[in-house]
One Martini backbone bead per residue (centre of mass of N, CA, C, O) as a GRO file, in nm:
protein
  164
    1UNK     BB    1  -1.685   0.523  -0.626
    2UNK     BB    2  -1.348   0.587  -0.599
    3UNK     BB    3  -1.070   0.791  -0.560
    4UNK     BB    4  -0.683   0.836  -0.598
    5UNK     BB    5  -0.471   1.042  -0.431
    6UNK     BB    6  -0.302   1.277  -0.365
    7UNK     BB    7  -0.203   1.508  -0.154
    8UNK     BB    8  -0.306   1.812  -0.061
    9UNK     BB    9  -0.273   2.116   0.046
   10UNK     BB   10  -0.574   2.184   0.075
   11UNK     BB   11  -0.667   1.894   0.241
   12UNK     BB   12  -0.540   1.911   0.510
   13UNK     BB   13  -0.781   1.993   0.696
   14UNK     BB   14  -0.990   1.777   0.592
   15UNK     BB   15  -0.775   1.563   0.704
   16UNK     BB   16  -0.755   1.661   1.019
   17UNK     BB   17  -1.095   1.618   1.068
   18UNK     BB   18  -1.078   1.298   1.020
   19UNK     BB   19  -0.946   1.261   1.262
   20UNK     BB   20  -1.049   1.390   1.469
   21UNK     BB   21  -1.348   1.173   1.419
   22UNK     BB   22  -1.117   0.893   1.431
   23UNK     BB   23  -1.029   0.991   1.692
   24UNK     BB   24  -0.899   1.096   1.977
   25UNK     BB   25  -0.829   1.292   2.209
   26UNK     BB   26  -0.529   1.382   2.198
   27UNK     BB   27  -0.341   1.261   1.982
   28UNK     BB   28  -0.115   1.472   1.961
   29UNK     BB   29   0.031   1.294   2.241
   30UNK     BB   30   0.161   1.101   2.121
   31UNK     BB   31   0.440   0.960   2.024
   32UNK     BB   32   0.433   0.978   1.720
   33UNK     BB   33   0.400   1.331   1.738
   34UNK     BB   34   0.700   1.391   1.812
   35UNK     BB   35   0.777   1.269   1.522
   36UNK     BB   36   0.660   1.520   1.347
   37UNK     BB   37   0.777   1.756   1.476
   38UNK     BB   38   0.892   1.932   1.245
   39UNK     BB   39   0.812   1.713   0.984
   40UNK     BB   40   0.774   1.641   0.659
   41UNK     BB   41   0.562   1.489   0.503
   42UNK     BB   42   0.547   1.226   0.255
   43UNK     BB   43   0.368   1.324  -0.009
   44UNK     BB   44   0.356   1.092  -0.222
   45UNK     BB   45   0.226   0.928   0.037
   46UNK     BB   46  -0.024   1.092   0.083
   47UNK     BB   47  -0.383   0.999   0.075
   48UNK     BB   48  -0.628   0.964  -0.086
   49UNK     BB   49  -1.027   0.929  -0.057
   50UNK     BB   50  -1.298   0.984  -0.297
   51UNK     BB   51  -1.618   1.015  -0.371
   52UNK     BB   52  -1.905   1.075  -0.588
   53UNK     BB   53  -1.882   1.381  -0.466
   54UNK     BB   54  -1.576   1.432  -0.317
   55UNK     BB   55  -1.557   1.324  -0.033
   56UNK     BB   56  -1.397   1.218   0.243
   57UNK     BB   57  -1.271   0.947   0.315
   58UNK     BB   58  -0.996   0.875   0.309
   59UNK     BB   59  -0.654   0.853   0.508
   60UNK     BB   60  -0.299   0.900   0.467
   61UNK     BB   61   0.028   0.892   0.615
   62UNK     BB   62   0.403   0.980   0.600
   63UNK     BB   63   0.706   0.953   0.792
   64UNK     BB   64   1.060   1.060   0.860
   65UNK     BB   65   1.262   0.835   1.009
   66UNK     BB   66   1.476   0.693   1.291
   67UNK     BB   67   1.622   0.355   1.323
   68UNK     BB   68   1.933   0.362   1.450
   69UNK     BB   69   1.987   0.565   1.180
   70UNK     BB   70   1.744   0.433   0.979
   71UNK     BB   71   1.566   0.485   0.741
   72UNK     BB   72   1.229   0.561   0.796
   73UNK     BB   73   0.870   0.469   0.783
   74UNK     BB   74   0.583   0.630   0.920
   75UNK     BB   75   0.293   0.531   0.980
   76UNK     BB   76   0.077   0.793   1.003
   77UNK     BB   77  -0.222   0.835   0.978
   78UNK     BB   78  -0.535   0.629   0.968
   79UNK     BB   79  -0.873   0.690   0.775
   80UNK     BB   80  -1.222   0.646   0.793
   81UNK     BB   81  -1.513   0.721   0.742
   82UNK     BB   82  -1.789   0.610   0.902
   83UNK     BB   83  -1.965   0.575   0.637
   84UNK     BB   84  -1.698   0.394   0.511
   85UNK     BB   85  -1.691   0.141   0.704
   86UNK     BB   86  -1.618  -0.158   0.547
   87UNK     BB   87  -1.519  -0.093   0.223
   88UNK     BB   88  -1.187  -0.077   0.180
   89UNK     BB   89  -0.986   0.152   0.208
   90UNK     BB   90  -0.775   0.138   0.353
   91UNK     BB   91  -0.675  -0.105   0.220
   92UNK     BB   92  -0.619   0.043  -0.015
   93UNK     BB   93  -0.434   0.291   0.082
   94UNK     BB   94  -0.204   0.101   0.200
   95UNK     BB   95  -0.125  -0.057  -0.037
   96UNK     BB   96  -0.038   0.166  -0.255
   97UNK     BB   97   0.136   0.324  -0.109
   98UNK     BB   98   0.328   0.092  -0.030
   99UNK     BB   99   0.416   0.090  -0.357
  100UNK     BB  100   0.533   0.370  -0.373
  101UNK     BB  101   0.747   0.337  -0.170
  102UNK     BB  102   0.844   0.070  -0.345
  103UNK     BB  103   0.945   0.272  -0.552
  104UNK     BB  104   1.092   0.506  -0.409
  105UNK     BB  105   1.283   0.299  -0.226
  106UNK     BB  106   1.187   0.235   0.043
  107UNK     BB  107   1.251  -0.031   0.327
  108UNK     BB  108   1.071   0.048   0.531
  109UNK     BB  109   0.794   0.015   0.777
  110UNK     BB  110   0.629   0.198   1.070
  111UNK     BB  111   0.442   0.137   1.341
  112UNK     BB  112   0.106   0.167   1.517
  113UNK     BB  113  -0.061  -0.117   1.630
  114UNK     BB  114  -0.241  -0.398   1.521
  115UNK     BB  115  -0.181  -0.681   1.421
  116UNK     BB  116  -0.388  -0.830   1.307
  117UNK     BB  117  -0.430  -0.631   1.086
  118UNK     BB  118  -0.143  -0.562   0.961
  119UNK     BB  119  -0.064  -0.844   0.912
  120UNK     BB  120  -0.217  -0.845   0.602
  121UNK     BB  121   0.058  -0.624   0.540
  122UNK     BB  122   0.329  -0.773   0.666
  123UNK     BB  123   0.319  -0.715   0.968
  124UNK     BB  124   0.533  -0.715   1.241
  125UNK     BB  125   0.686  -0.739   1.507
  126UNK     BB  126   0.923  -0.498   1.668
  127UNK     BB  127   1.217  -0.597   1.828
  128UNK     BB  128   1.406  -0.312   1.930
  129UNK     BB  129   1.200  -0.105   1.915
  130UNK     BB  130   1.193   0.224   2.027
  131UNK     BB  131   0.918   0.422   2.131
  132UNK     BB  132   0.833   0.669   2.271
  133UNK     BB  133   0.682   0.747   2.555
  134UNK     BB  134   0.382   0.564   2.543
  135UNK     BB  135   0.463   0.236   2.388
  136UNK     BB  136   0.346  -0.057   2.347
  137UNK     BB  137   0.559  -0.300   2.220
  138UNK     BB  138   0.350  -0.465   2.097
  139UNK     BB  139   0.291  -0.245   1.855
  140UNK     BB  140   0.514  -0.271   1.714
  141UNK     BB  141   0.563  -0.219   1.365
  142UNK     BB  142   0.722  -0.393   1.056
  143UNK     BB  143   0.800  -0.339   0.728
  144UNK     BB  144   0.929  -0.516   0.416
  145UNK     BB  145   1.049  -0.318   0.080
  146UNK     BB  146   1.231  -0.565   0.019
  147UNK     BB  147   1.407  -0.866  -0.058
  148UNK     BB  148   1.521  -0.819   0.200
  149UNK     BB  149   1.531  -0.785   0.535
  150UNK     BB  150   1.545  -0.437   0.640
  151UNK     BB  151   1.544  -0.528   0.974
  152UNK     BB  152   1.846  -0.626   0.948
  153UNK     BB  153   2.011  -0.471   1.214
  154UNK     BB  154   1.753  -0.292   1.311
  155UNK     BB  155   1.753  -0.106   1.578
  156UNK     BB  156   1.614   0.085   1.847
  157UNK     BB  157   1.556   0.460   1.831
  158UNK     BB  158   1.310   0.644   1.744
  159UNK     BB  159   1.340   0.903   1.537
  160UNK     BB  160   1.381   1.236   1.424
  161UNK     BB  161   1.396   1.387   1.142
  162UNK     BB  162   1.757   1.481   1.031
  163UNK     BB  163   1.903   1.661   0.798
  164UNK     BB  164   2.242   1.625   0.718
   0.00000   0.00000   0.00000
């Protein structure tokens, strides 16, 4: 049985070493941790799951950028420990999430990633939406969670969240 919980303040680092494990060295080189840097992640949407020990089997988080110079959630990173893989906690903590965005009031949500998985939470490539290089466009995606279309005349450049 797990339970899914809002990240803690104190949580940070044991899901900083989640990603570690789950993810290549050097992932903070990546394009979207660029995006990243002095921004803090969306709180309410940053999840944990954890099981019937307390160890963290998955983290997901959400960081606020700007596409064209429109709010958007960037989800990213998502991990699952490899212990617990295969048992649908990403996809648990995914869904989760994706209805609390939906909940705040969020209309858009991009990420970089495999079009295949994501495809089954809604998501399809995003054209015109350029994520700082190096990132292969054909990974760029992105989910409407408005009954409109949210991405109907939103393309550009993917920018870092700045306060107005």
């Amino acid at each position: 049985m797990y339970r899914t919980a809002q990240e803690q303040p104190n949580d940070w680092w044991e899901v900083e070493e989640l990603f570690n494990l789950c993810f290549a060295p050097g992932r903070e080189m990546l394009s979207s941790y660029r995006l990243r840097d002095d921004v803090a992640p969306v709180p309410e949407l940053c999840r944990v799951a954890r099981d019937e020990y307390d160890a963290l089997a998955a983290a997901i988080r959400y960081w606020p950028v700007r596409v064209g110079g429109a709010e958007t959630l960037l989800l990213g990173p998502v991990a699952t420990h490899p212990i617990h893989q295969g048992e649908g906690l990403a996809a648990l903590i995914i869904q989760e999430s994706l209805a609390l965005a939906r909940d705040a009031g969020w209309s858009r949500v991009l990420l970089v990633g495999d079009e295949p998985y994501y495809g089954r939470f809604g998501f399809s490539r995003r054209d015109g939406v350029e994520m700082p290089p190096p990132t292969n466009p054909a990974r760029i995606l992105g989910l409407s969670l408005s009954e409109d279309d949210a991405w109907t005349g939103v393309a550009g450049h993917v920018t870092r969240w700045v306060d107005d």
